[in-house]
VEXVEXSE-464940 format. One record per residue: residue number from 1; residue in one letter; x, y, z of N, C-alpha, C, O in turn. Coordinates in Angstrom, 2 decimals. Atoms other than C-alpha are relative to their C-alpha. Layout:
# residues N
> nr;rest;nu;nv;nw;cau;cav;caw;cu;cv;cw;ou;ov;ow
> NUM;a;X;Y;Z;X;Y;Z;X;Y;Z;X;Y;Z $
...
END
This chain:
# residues 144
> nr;rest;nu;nv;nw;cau;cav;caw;cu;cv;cw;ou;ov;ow
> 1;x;-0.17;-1.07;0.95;-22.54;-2.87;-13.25;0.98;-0.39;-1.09;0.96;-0.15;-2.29 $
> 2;x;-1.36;0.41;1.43;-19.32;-4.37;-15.01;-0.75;-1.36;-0.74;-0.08;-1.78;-1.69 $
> 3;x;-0.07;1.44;0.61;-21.15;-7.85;-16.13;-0.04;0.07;-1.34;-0.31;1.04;-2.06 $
> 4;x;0.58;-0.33;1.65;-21.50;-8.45;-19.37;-0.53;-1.11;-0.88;-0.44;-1.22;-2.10 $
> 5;x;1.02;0.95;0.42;-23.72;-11.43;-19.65;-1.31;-0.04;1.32;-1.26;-0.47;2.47 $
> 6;x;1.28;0.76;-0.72;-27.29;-11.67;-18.29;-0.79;-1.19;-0.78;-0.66;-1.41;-1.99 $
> 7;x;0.72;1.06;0.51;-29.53;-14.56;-18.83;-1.56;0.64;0.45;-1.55;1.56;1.26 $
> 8;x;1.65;-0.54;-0.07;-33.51;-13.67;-18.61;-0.61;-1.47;-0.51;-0.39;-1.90;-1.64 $
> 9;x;0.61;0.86;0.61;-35.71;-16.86;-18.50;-1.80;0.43;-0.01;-2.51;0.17;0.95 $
> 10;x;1.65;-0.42;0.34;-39.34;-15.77;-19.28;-1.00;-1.29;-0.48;-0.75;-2.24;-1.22 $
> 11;x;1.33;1.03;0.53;-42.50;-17.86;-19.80;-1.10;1.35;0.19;-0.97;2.44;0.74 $
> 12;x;1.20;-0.65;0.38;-46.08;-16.61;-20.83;-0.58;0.17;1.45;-0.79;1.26;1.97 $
> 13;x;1.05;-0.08;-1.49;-47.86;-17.19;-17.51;0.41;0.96;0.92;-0.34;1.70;1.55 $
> 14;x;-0.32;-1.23;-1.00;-45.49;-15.02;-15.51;-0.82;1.87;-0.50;-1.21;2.36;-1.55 $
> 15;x;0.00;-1.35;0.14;-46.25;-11.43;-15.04;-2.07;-0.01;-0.14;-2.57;1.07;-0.45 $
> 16;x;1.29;0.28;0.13;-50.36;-12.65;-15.14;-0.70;1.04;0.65;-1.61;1.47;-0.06 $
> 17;x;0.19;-0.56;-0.63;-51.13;-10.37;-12.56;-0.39;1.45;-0.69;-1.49;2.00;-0.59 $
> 18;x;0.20;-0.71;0.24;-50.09;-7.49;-14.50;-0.52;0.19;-1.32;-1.42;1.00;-1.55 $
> 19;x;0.68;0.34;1.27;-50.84;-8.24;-17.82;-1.14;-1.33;-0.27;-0.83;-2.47;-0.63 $
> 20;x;1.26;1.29;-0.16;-54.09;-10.54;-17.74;-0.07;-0.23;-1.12;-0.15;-1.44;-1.30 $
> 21;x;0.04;0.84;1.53;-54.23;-10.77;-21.73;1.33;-0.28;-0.08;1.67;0.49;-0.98 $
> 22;x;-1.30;0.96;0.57;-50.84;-12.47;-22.13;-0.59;-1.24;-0.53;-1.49;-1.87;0.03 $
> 23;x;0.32;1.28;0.35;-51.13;-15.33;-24.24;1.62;-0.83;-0.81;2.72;-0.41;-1.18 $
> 24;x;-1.58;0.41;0.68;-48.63;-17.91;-25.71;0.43;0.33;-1.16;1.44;-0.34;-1.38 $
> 25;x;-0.28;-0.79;0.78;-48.15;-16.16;-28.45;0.54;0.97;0.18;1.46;1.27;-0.58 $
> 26;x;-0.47;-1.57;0.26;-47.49;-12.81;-27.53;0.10;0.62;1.44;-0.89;1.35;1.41 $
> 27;x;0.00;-0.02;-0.79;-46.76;-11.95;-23.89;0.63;1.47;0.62;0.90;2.14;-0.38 $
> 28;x;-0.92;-0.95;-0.60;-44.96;-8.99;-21.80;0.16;-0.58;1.35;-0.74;-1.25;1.85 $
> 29;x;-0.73;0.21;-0.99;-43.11;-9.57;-18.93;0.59;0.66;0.72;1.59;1.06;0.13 $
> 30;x;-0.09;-1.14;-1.06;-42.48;-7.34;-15.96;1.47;-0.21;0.77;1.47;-0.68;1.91 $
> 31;x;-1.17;0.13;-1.10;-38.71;-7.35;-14.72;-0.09;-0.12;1.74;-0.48;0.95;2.22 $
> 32;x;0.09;-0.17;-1.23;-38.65;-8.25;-10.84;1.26;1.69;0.61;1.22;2.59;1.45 $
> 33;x;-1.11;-1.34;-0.15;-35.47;-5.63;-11.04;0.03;0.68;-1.62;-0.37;0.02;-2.58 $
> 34;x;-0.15;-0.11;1.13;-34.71;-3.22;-13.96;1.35;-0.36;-0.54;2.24;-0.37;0.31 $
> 35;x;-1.00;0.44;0.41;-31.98;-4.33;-16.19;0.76;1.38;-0.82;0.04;1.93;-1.65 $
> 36;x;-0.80;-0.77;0.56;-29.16;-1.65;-17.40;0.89;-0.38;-1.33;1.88;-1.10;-1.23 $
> 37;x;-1.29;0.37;1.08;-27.23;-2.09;-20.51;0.36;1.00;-0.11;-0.28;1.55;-1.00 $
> 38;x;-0.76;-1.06;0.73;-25.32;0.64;-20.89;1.54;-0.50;-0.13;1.96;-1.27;0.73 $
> 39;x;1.33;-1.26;0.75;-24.16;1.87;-22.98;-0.70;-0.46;-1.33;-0.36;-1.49;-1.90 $
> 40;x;0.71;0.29;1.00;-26.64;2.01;-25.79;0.52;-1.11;-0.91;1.15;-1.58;0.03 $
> 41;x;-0.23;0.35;1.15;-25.65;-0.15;-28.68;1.28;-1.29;0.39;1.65;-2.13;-0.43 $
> 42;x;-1.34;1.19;-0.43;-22.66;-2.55;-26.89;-0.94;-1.13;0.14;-0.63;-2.29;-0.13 $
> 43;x;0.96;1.63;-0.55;-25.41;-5.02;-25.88;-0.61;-0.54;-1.21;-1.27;0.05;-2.07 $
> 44;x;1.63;0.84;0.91;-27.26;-7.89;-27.91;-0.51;-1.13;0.73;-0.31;-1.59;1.86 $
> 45;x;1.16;1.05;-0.11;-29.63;-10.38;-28.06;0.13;-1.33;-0.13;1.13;-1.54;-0.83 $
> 46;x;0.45;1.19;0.65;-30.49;-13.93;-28.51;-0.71;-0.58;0.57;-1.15;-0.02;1.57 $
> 47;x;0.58;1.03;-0.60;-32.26;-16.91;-27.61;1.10;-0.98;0.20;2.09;-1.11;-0.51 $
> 48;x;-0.86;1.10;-0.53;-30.59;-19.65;-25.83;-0.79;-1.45;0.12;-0.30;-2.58;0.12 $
> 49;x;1.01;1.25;0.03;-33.86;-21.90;-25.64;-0.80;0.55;-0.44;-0.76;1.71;-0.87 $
> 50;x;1.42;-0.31;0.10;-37.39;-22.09;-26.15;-1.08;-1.18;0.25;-0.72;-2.36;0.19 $
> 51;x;1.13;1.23;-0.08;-40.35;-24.30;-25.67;-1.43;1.21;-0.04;-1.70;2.36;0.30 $
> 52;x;1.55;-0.76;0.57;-43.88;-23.40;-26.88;-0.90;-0.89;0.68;-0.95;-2.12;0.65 $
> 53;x;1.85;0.71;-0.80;-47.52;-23.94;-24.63;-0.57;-0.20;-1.61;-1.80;-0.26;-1.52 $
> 54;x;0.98;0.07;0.48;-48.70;-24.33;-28.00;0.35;-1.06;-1.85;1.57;-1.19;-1.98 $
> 55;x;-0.68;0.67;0.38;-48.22;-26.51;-31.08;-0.83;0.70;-1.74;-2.05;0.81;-1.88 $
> 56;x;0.56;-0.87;0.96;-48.62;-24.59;-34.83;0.95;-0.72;-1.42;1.87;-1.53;-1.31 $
> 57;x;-0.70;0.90;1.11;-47.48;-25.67;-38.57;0.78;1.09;-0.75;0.07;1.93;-1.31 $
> 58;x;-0.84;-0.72;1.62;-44.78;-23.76;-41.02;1.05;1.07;1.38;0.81;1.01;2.58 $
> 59;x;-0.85;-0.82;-0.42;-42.29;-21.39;-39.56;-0.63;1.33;0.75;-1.78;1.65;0.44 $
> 60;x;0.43;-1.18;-0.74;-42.60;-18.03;-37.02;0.89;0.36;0.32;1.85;-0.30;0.69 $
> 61;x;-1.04;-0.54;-0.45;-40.82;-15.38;-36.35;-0.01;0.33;1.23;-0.91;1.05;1.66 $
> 62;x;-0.02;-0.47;-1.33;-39.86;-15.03;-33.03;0.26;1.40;0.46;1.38;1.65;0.00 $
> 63;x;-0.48;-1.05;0.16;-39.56;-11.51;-32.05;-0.15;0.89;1.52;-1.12;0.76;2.26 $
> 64;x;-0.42;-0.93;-1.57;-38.52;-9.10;-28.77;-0.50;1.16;-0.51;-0.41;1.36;-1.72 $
> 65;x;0.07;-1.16;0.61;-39.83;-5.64;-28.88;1.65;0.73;0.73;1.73;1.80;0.12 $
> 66;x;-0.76;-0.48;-0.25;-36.32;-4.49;-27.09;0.85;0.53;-1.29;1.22;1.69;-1.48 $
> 67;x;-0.95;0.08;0.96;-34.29;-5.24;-30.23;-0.56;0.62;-1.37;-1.69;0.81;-1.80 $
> 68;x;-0.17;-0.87;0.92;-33.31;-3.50;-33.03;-1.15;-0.65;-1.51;-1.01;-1.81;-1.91 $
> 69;x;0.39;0.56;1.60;-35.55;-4.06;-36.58;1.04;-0.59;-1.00;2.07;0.02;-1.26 $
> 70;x;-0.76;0.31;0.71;-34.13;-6.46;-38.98;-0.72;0.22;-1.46;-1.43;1.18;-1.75 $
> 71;x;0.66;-0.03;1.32;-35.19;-7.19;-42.53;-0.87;-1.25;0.17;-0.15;-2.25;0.24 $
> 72;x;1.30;1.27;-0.34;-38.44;-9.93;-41.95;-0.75;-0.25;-1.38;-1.93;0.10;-1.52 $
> 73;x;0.97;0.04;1.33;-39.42;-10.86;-45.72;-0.41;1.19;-0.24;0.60;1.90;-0.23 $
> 74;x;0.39;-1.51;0.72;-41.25;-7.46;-46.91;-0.14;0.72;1.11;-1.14;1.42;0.92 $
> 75;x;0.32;-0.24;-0.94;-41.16;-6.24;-43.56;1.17;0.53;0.92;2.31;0.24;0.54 $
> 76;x;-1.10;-0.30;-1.24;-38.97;-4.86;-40.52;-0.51;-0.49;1.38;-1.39;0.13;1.96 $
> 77;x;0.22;0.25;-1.55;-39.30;-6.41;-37.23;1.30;-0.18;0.77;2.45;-0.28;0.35 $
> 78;x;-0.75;0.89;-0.61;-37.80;-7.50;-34.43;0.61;-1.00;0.80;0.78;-1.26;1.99 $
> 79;x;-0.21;1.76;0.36;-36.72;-10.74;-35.14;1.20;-0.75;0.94;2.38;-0.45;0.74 $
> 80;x;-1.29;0.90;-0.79;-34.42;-12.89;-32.89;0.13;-1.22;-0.40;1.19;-1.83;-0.29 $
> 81;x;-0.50;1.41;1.12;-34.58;-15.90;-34.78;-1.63;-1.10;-0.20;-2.63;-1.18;0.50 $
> 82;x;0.93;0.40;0.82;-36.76;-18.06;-36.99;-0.59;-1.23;0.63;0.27;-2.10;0.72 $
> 83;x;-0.57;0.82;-0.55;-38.10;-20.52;-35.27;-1.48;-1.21;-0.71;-2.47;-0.85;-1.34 $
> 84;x;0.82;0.89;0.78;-39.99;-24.09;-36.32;-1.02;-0.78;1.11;-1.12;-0.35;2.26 $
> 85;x;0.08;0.52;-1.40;-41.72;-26.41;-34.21;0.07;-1.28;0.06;-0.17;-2.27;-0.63 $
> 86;x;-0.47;0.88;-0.79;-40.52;-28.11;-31.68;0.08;0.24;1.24;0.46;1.36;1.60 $
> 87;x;-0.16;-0.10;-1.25;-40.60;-28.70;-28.28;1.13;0.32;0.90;1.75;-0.74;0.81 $
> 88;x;-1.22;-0.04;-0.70;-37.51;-27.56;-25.83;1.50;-0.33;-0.41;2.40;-1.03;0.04 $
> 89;x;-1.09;-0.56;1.03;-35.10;-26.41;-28.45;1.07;0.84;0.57;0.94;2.05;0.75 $
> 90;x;-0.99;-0.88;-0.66;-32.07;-25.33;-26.98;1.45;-0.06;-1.15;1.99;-1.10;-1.53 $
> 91;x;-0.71;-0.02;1.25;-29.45;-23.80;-29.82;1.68;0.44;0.61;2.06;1.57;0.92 $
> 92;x;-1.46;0.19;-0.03;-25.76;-24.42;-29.16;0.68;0.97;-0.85;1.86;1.07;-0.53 $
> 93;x;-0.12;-1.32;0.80;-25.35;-21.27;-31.94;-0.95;1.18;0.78;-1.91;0.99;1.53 $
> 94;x;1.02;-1.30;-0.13;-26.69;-17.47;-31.47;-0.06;0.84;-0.52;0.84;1.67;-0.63 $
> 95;x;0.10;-1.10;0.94;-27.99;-15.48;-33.44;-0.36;1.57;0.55;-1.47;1.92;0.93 $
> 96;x;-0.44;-1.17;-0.87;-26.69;-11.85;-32.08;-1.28;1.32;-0.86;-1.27;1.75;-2.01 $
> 97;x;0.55;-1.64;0.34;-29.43;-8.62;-32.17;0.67;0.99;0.23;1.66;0.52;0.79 $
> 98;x;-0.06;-1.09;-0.65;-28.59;-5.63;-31.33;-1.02;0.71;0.89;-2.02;1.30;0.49 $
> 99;x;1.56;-1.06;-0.62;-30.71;-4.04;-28.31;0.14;1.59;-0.15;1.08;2.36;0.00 $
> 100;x;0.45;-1.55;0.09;-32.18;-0.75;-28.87;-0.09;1.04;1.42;-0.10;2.27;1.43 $
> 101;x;0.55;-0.91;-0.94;-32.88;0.45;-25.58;0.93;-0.17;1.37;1.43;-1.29;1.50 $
> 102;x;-1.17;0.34;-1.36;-30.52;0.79;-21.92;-0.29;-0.39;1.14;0.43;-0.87;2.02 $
> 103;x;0.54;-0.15;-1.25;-32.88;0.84;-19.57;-1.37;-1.14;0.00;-2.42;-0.67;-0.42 $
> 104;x;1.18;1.06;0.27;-35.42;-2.72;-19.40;-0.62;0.10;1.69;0.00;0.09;2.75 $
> 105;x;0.64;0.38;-0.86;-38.23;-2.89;-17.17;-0.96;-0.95;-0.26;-1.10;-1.86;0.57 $
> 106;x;0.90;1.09;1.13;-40.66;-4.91;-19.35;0.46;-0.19;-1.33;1.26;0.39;-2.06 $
> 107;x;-0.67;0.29;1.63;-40.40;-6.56;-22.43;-1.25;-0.67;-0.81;-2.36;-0.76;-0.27 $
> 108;x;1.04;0.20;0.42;-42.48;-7.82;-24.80;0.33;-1.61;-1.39;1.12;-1.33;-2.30 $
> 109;x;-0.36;0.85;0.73;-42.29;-11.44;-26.92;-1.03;-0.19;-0.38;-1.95;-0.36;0.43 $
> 110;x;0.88;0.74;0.56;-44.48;-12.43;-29.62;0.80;-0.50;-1.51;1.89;-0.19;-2.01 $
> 111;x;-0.45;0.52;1.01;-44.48;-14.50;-32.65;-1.20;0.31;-1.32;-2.40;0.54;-1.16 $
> 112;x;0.83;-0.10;0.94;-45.83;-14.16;-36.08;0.26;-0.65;-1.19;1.44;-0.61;-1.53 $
> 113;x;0.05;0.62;1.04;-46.48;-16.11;-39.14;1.38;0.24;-1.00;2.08;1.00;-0.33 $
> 114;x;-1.20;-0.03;0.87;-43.33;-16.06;-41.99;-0.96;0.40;-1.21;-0.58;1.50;-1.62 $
> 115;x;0.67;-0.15;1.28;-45.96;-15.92;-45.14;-0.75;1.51;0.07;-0.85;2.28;-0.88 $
> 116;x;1.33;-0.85;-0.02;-48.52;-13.34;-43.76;0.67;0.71;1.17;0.06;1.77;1.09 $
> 117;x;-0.51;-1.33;-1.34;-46.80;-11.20;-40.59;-1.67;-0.22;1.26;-1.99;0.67;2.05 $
> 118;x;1.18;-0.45;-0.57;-50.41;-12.28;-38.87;0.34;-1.32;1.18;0.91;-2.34;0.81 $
> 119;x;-0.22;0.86;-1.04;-50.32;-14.23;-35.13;-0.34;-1.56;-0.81;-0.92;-1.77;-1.88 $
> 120;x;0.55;1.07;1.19;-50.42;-18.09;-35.85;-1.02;-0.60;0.70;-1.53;-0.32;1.79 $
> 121;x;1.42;0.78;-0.26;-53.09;-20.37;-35.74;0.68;-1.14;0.88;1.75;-1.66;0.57 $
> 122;x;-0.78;0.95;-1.00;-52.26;-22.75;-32.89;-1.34;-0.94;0.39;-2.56;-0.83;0.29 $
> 123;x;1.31;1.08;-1.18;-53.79;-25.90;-30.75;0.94;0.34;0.99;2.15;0.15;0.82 $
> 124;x;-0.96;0.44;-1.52;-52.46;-25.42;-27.04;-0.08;-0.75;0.95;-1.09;-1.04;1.58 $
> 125;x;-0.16;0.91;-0.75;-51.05;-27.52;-25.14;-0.36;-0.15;1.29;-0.28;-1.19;1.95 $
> 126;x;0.26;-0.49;-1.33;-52.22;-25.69;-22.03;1.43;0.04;1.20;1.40;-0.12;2.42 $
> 127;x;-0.87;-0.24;-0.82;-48.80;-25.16;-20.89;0.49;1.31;-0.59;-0.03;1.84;-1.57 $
> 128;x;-0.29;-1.57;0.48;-46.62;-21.60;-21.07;1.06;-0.32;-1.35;1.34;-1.41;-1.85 $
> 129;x;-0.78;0.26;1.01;-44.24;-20.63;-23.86;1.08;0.65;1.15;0.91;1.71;1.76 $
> 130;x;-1.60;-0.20;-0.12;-40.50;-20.63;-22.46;0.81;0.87;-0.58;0.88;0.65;-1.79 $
> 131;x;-1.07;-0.24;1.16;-37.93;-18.57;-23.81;1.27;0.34;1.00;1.16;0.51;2.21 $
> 132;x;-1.72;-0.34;-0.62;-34.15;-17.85;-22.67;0.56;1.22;-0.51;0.71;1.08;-1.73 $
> 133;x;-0.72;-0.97;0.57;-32.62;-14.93;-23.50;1.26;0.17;0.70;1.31;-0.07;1.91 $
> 134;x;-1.28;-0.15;-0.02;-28.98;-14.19;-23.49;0.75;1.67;-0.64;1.08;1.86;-1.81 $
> 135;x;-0.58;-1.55;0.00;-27.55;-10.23;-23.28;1.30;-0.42;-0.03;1.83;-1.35;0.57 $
> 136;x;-1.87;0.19;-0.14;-23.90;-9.99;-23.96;0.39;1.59;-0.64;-0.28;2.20;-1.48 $
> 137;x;-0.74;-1.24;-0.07;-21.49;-6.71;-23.86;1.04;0.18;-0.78;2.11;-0.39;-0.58 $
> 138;x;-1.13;0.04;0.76;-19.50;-5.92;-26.20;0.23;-0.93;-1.11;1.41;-1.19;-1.33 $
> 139;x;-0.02;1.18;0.52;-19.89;-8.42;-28.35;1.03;0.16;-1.69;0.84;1.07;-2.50 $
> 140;x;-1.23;-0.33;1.21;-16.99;-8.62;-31.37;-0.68;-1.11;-1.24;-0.70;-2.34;-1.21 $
> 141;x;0.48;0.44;1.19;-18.52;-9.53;-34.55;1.21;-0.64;-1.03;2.31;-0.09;-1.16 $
> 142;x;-1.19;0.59;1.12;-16.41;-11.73;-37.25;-0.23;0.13;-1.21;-1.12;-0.58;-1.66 $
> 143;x;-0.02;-0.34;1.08;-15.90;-10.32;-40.48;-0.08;-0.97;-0.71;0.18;-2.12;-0.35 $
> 144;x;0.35;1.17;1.53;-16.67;-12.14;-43.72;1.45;-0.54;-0.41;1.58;-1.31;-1.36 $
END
């Protein structure tokens, strides 16, 4: 109840069972337990890794449906960070969301194009997409 870091490692393939259209692109993921953040608005986001089943050209936004809408080019999503490709990218920086919601039982990750907001065009590798996520409490922001 007091922590104030979880880690969440997710891939596409999990959760198959319940969601049979998951794809590497765009997946949901079924908590084995539910996760609490309270309260509202103390918790954020990031990625800590990633690796992609699939291999695509130009930039994508990576995006959680938990977290808060940012500003996405002409658009609002939400975005947890930009990402390019590469294989098993793990970022020594984090770029902090804010989560929206207190109570996680599923979640939902997909990615979408930077030019057009439309899924991307991929070859896959026939393996899952990876991602890491990193919750933190309280988190103290540094002024300009």
């Amino acid at each position: 109840m007091g922590e104030r870091v979880h880690i969440l490692h997710l891939n596409s393939s999990s959760s198959e069972q319940t969601y049979s259209d998951n794809r590497v692109e765009d997946f949901r993921f079924h908590l084995p337990v539910p996760l609490t953040l309270e309260p509202v608005g103390d918790w954020f986001c990031c990625i800590r890794q990633c690796s992609f089943g699939f291999a695509f050209p130009g930039p994508l936004y990576l995006c959680c449906d938990i977290c808060q809408d940012s500003i996405a080019g002409e658009r609002k999503l939400p975005v947890l960070r930009v990402v390019h490709q590469r294989t098993g990218v793990v970022y020594t920086t984090c770029l902090y969301v804010p989560v929206k919601i207190g109570y996680i039982s599923e979640l939902r990750i997909f990615l979408v194009r930077t030019r057009d907001y439309k899924p991307p065009e991929y070859s896959t590798t026939g393996k899952p997409t990876h991602v890491t996520l990193e919750f933190v409490r309280g988190l103290q922001l540094r002024a300009p």
